[in-house]
C-alpha positions in Angstrom: 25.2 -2.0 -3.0 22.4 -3.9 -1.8 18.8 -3.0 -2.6 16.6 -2.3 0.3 12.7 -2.9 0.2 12.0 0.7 1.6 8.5 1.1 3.6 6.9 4.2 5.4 8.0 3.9 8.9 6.0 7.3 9.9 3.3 6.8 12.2 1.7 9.8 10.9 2.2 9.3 7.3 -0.4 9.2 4.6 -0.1 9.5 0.9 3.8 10.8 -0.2 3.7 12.4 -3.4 1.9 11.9 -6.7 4.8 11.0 -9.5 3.3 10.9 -13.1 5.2 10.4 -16.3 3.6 12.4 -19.6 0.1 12.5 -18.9 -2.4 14.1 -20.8 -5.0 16.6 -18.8 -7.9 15.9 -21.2 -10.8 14.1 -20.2 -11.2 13.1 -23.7 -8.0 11.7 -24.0 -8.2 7.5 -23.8 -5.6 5.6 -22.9 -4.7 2.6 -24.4 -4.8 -0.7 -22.9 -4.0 -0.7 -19.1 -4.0 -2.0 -15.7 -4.3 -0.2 -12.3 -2.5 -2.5 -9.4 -0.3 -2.1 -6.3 3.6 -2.6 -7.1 6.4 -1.9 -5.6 8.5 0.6 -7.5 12.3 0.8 -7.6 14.5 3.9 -7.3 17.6 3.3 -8.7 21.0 5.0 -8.5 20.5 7.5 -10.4 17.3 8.6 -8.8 14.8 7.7 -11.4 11.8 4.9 -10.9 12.9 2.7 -13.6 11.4 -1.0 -13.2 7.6 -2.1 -11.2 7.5 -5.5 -9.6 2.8 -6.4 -9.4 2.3 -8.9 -7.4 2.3 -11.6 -9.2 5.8 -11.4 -9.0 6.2 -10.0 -13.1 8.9 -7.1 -12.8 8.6 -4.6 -15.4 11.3 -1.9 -17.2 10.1 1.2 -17.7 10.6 2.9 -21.2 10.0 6.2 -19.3 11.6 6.3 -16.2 10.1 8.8 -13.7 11.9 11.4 -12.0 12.3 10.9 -8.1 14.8 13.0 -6.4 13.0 12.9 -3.2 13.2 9.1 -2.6 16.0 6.5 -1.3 18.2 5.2 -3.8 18.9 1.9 -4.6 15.5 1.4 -3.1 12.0 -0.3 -3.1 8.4 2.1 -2.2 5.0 0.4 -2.3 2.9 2.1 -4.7 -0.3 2.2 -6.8 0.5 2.2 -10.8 -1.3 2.8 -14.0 0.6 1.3 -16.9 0.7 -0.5 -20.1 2.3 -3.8 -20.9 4.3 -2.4 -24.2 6.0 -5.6 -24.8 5.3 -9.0 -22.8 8.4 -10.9 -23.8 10.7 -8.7 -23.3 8.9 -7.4 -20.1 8.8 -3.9 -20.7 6.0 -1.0 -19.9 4.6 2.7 -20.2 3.7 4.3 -16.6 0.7 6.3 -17.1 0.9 7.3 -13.1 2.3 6.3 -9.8 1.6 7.4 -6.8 3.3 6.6 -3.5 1.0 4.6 -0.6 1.2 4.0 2.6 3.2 0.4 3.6 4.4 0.1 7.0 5.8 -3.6 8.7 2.9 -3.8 11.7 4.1 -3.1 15.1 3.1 -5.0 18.1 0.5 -2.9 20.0 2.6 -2.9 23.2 4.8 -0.4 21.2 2.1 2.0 21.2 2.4 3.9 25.0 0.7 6.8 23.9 -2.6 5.0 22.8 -4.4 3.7 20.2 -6.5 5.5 17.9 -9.4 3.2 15.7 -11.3 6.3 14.3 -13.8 4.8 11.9 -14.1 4.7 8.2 -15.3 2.9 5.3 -13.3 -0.1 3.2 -14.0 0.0 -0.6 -12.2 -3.4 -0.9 -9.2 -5.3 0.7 -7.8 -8.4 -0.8 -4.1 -10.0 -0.4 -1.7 -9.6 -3.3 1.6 -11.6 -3.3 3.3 -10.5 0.6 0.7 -8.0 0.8 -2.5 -7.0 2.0 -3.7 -4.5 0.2 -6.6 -1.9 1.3 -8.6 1.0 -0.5 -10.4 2.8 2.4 -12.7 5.8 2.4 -12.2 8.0 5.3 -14.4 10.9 5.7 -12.3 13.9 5.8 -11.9 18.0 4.7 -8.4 19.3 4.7 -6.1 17.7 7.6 -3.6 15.0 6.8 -5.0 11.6 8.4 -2.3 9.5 10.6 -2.4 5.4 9.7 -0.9 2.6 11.2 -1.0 -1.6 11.6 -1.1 -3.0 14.2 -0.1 -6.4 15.2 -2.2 -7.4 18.0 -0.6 -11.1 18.1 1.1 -13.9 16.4 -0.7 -17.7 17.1 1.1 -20.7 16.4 -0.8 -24.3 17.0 -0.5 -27.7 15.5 1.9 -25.4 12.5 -0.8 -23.3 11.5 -0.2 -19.6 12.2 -2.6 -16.9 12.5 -1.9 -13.4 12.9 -4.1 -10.9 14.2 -3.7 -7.3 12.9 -5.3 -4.0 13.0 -6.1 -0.2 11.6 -4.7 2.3 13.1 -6.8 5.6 12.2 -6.1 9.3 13.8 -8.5 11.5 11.6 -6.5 14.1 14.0 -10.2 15.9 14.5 -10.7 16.5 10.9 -14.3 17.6 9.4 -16.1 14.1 7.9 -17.0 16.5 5.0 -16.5 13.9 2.2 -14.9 10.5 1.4 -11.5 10.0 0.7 -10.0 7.5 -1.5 -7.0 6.5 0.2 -4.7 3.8 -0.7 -2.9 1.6 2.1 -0.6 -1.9 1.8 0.2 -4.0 4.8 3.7 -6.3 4.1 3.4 -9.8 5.3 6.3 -11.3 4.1 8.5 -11.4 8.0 5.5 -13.1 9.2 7.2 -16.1 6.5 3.3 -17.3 6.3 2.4 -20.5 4.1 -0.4 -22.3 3.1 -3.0 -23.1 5.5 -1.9 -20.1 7.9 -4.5 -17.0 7.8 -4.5 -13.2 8.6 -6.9 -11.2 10.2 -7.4 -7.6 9.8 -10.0 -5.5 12.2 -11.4 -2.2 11.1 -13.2 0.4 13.0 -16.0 1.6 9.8 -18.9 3.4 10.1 -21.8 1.0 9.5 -20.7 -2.3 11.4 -18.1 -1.1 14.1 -15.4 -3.1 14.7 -15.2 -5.6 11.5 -12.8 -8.0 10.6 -11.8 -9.7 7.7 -9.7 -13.2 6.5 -7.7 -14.2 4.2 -5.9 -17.9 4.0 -2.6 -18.5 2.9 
């Protein structure tokens, strides 16, 4: 069967579901040596997350494979890992936790007929990793699930160069701003087939400078 890179085609959707392997509750309790990155995480057959691909294109077997009868087999989900590198040669690791973010391909903004919502919040940091753009934003929000989006406002070739212009879908769906909210999103860039020299741009409604946008070259 072939593997399918699965993303989160809901328009509504937010964070899926928080999958941990043994963790310890104690705040004493210190890990040992770790990272905390976006990677996409594959389901297998079986229904188990048993191998992490980061971004710089290093895949990764799991020596505990996570329980996930809820996902696509056979499948790919964009998440945000904490894991240890057990063994470099043989490319294996420990997931501390994993939990599912949002990753949706962007959708042209004609597709949106029942309007677009740009309700504002702050960005903690945004950088591109590998085929991704990847975004920690800090809504303000109390207890109602926020709806996220990209959108693709337009696609500019000249001269070979190509620069596309994207942007944040945010419904805070009349939510109390009661408190920041870490929330994890990923934007996949790889259909765009960008190369070096092209660029992205990403627009932002936030709080302090209205509509912002930021760049990053290929």
């Amino acid at each position: 069967m072939r593997k399918s890179r699965y993303t989160l085609p809901s328009l509504i959707g937010l964070l899926l579901a928080l999958l941990c392997s043994s963790c310890n509750d104690d705040d004493n309790y210190v890990y040992p040596s770790v990272v905390t990155e976006f990677v996409d995480a594959h389901v297998n057959s079986s229904h188990f997350i048993d191998q992490i691909i980061n971004d710089q294109g290093e895949t990764f077997t799991l020596e505990n494979r996570i329980s996930a009868k809820e996902l696509q087999a056979d499948s790919y989900y964009r998440s945000i890992s904490m894991y240890e590198k057990t063994d470099i040669q043989t490319k294996l690791a420990k997931a501390y936790s994993l939990k599912l973010v949002f990753s949706s391909i962007p959708v042209p903004v004609e597709k949106f007929s029942h309007g677009i919502q740009t309700d504002p919040l702050s960005i903690q940091s945004m950088w591109r990793g590998g085929n991704y753009l990847n975004i920690v934003s800090l809504p303000k929000a109390q207890n109602i699930t926020h709806g996220f989006h990209f959108i693709q406002d337009s696609v500019v070739t000249r001269g070979g160069i190509t620069k596309v212009y994207l942007k944040l879908y945010h419904n805070q769906n009349n939510d109390l701003e009661a408190y920041e909210q870490k929330t994890y999103l990923s934007v996949p860039l790889k259909s765009y087939s960008l190369q070096k020299g092209d660029s992205i741009y990403f627009r932002v409604n936030t709080y302090k400078e209205g509509l912002k946008t930021w760049k990053f070259a290929y």
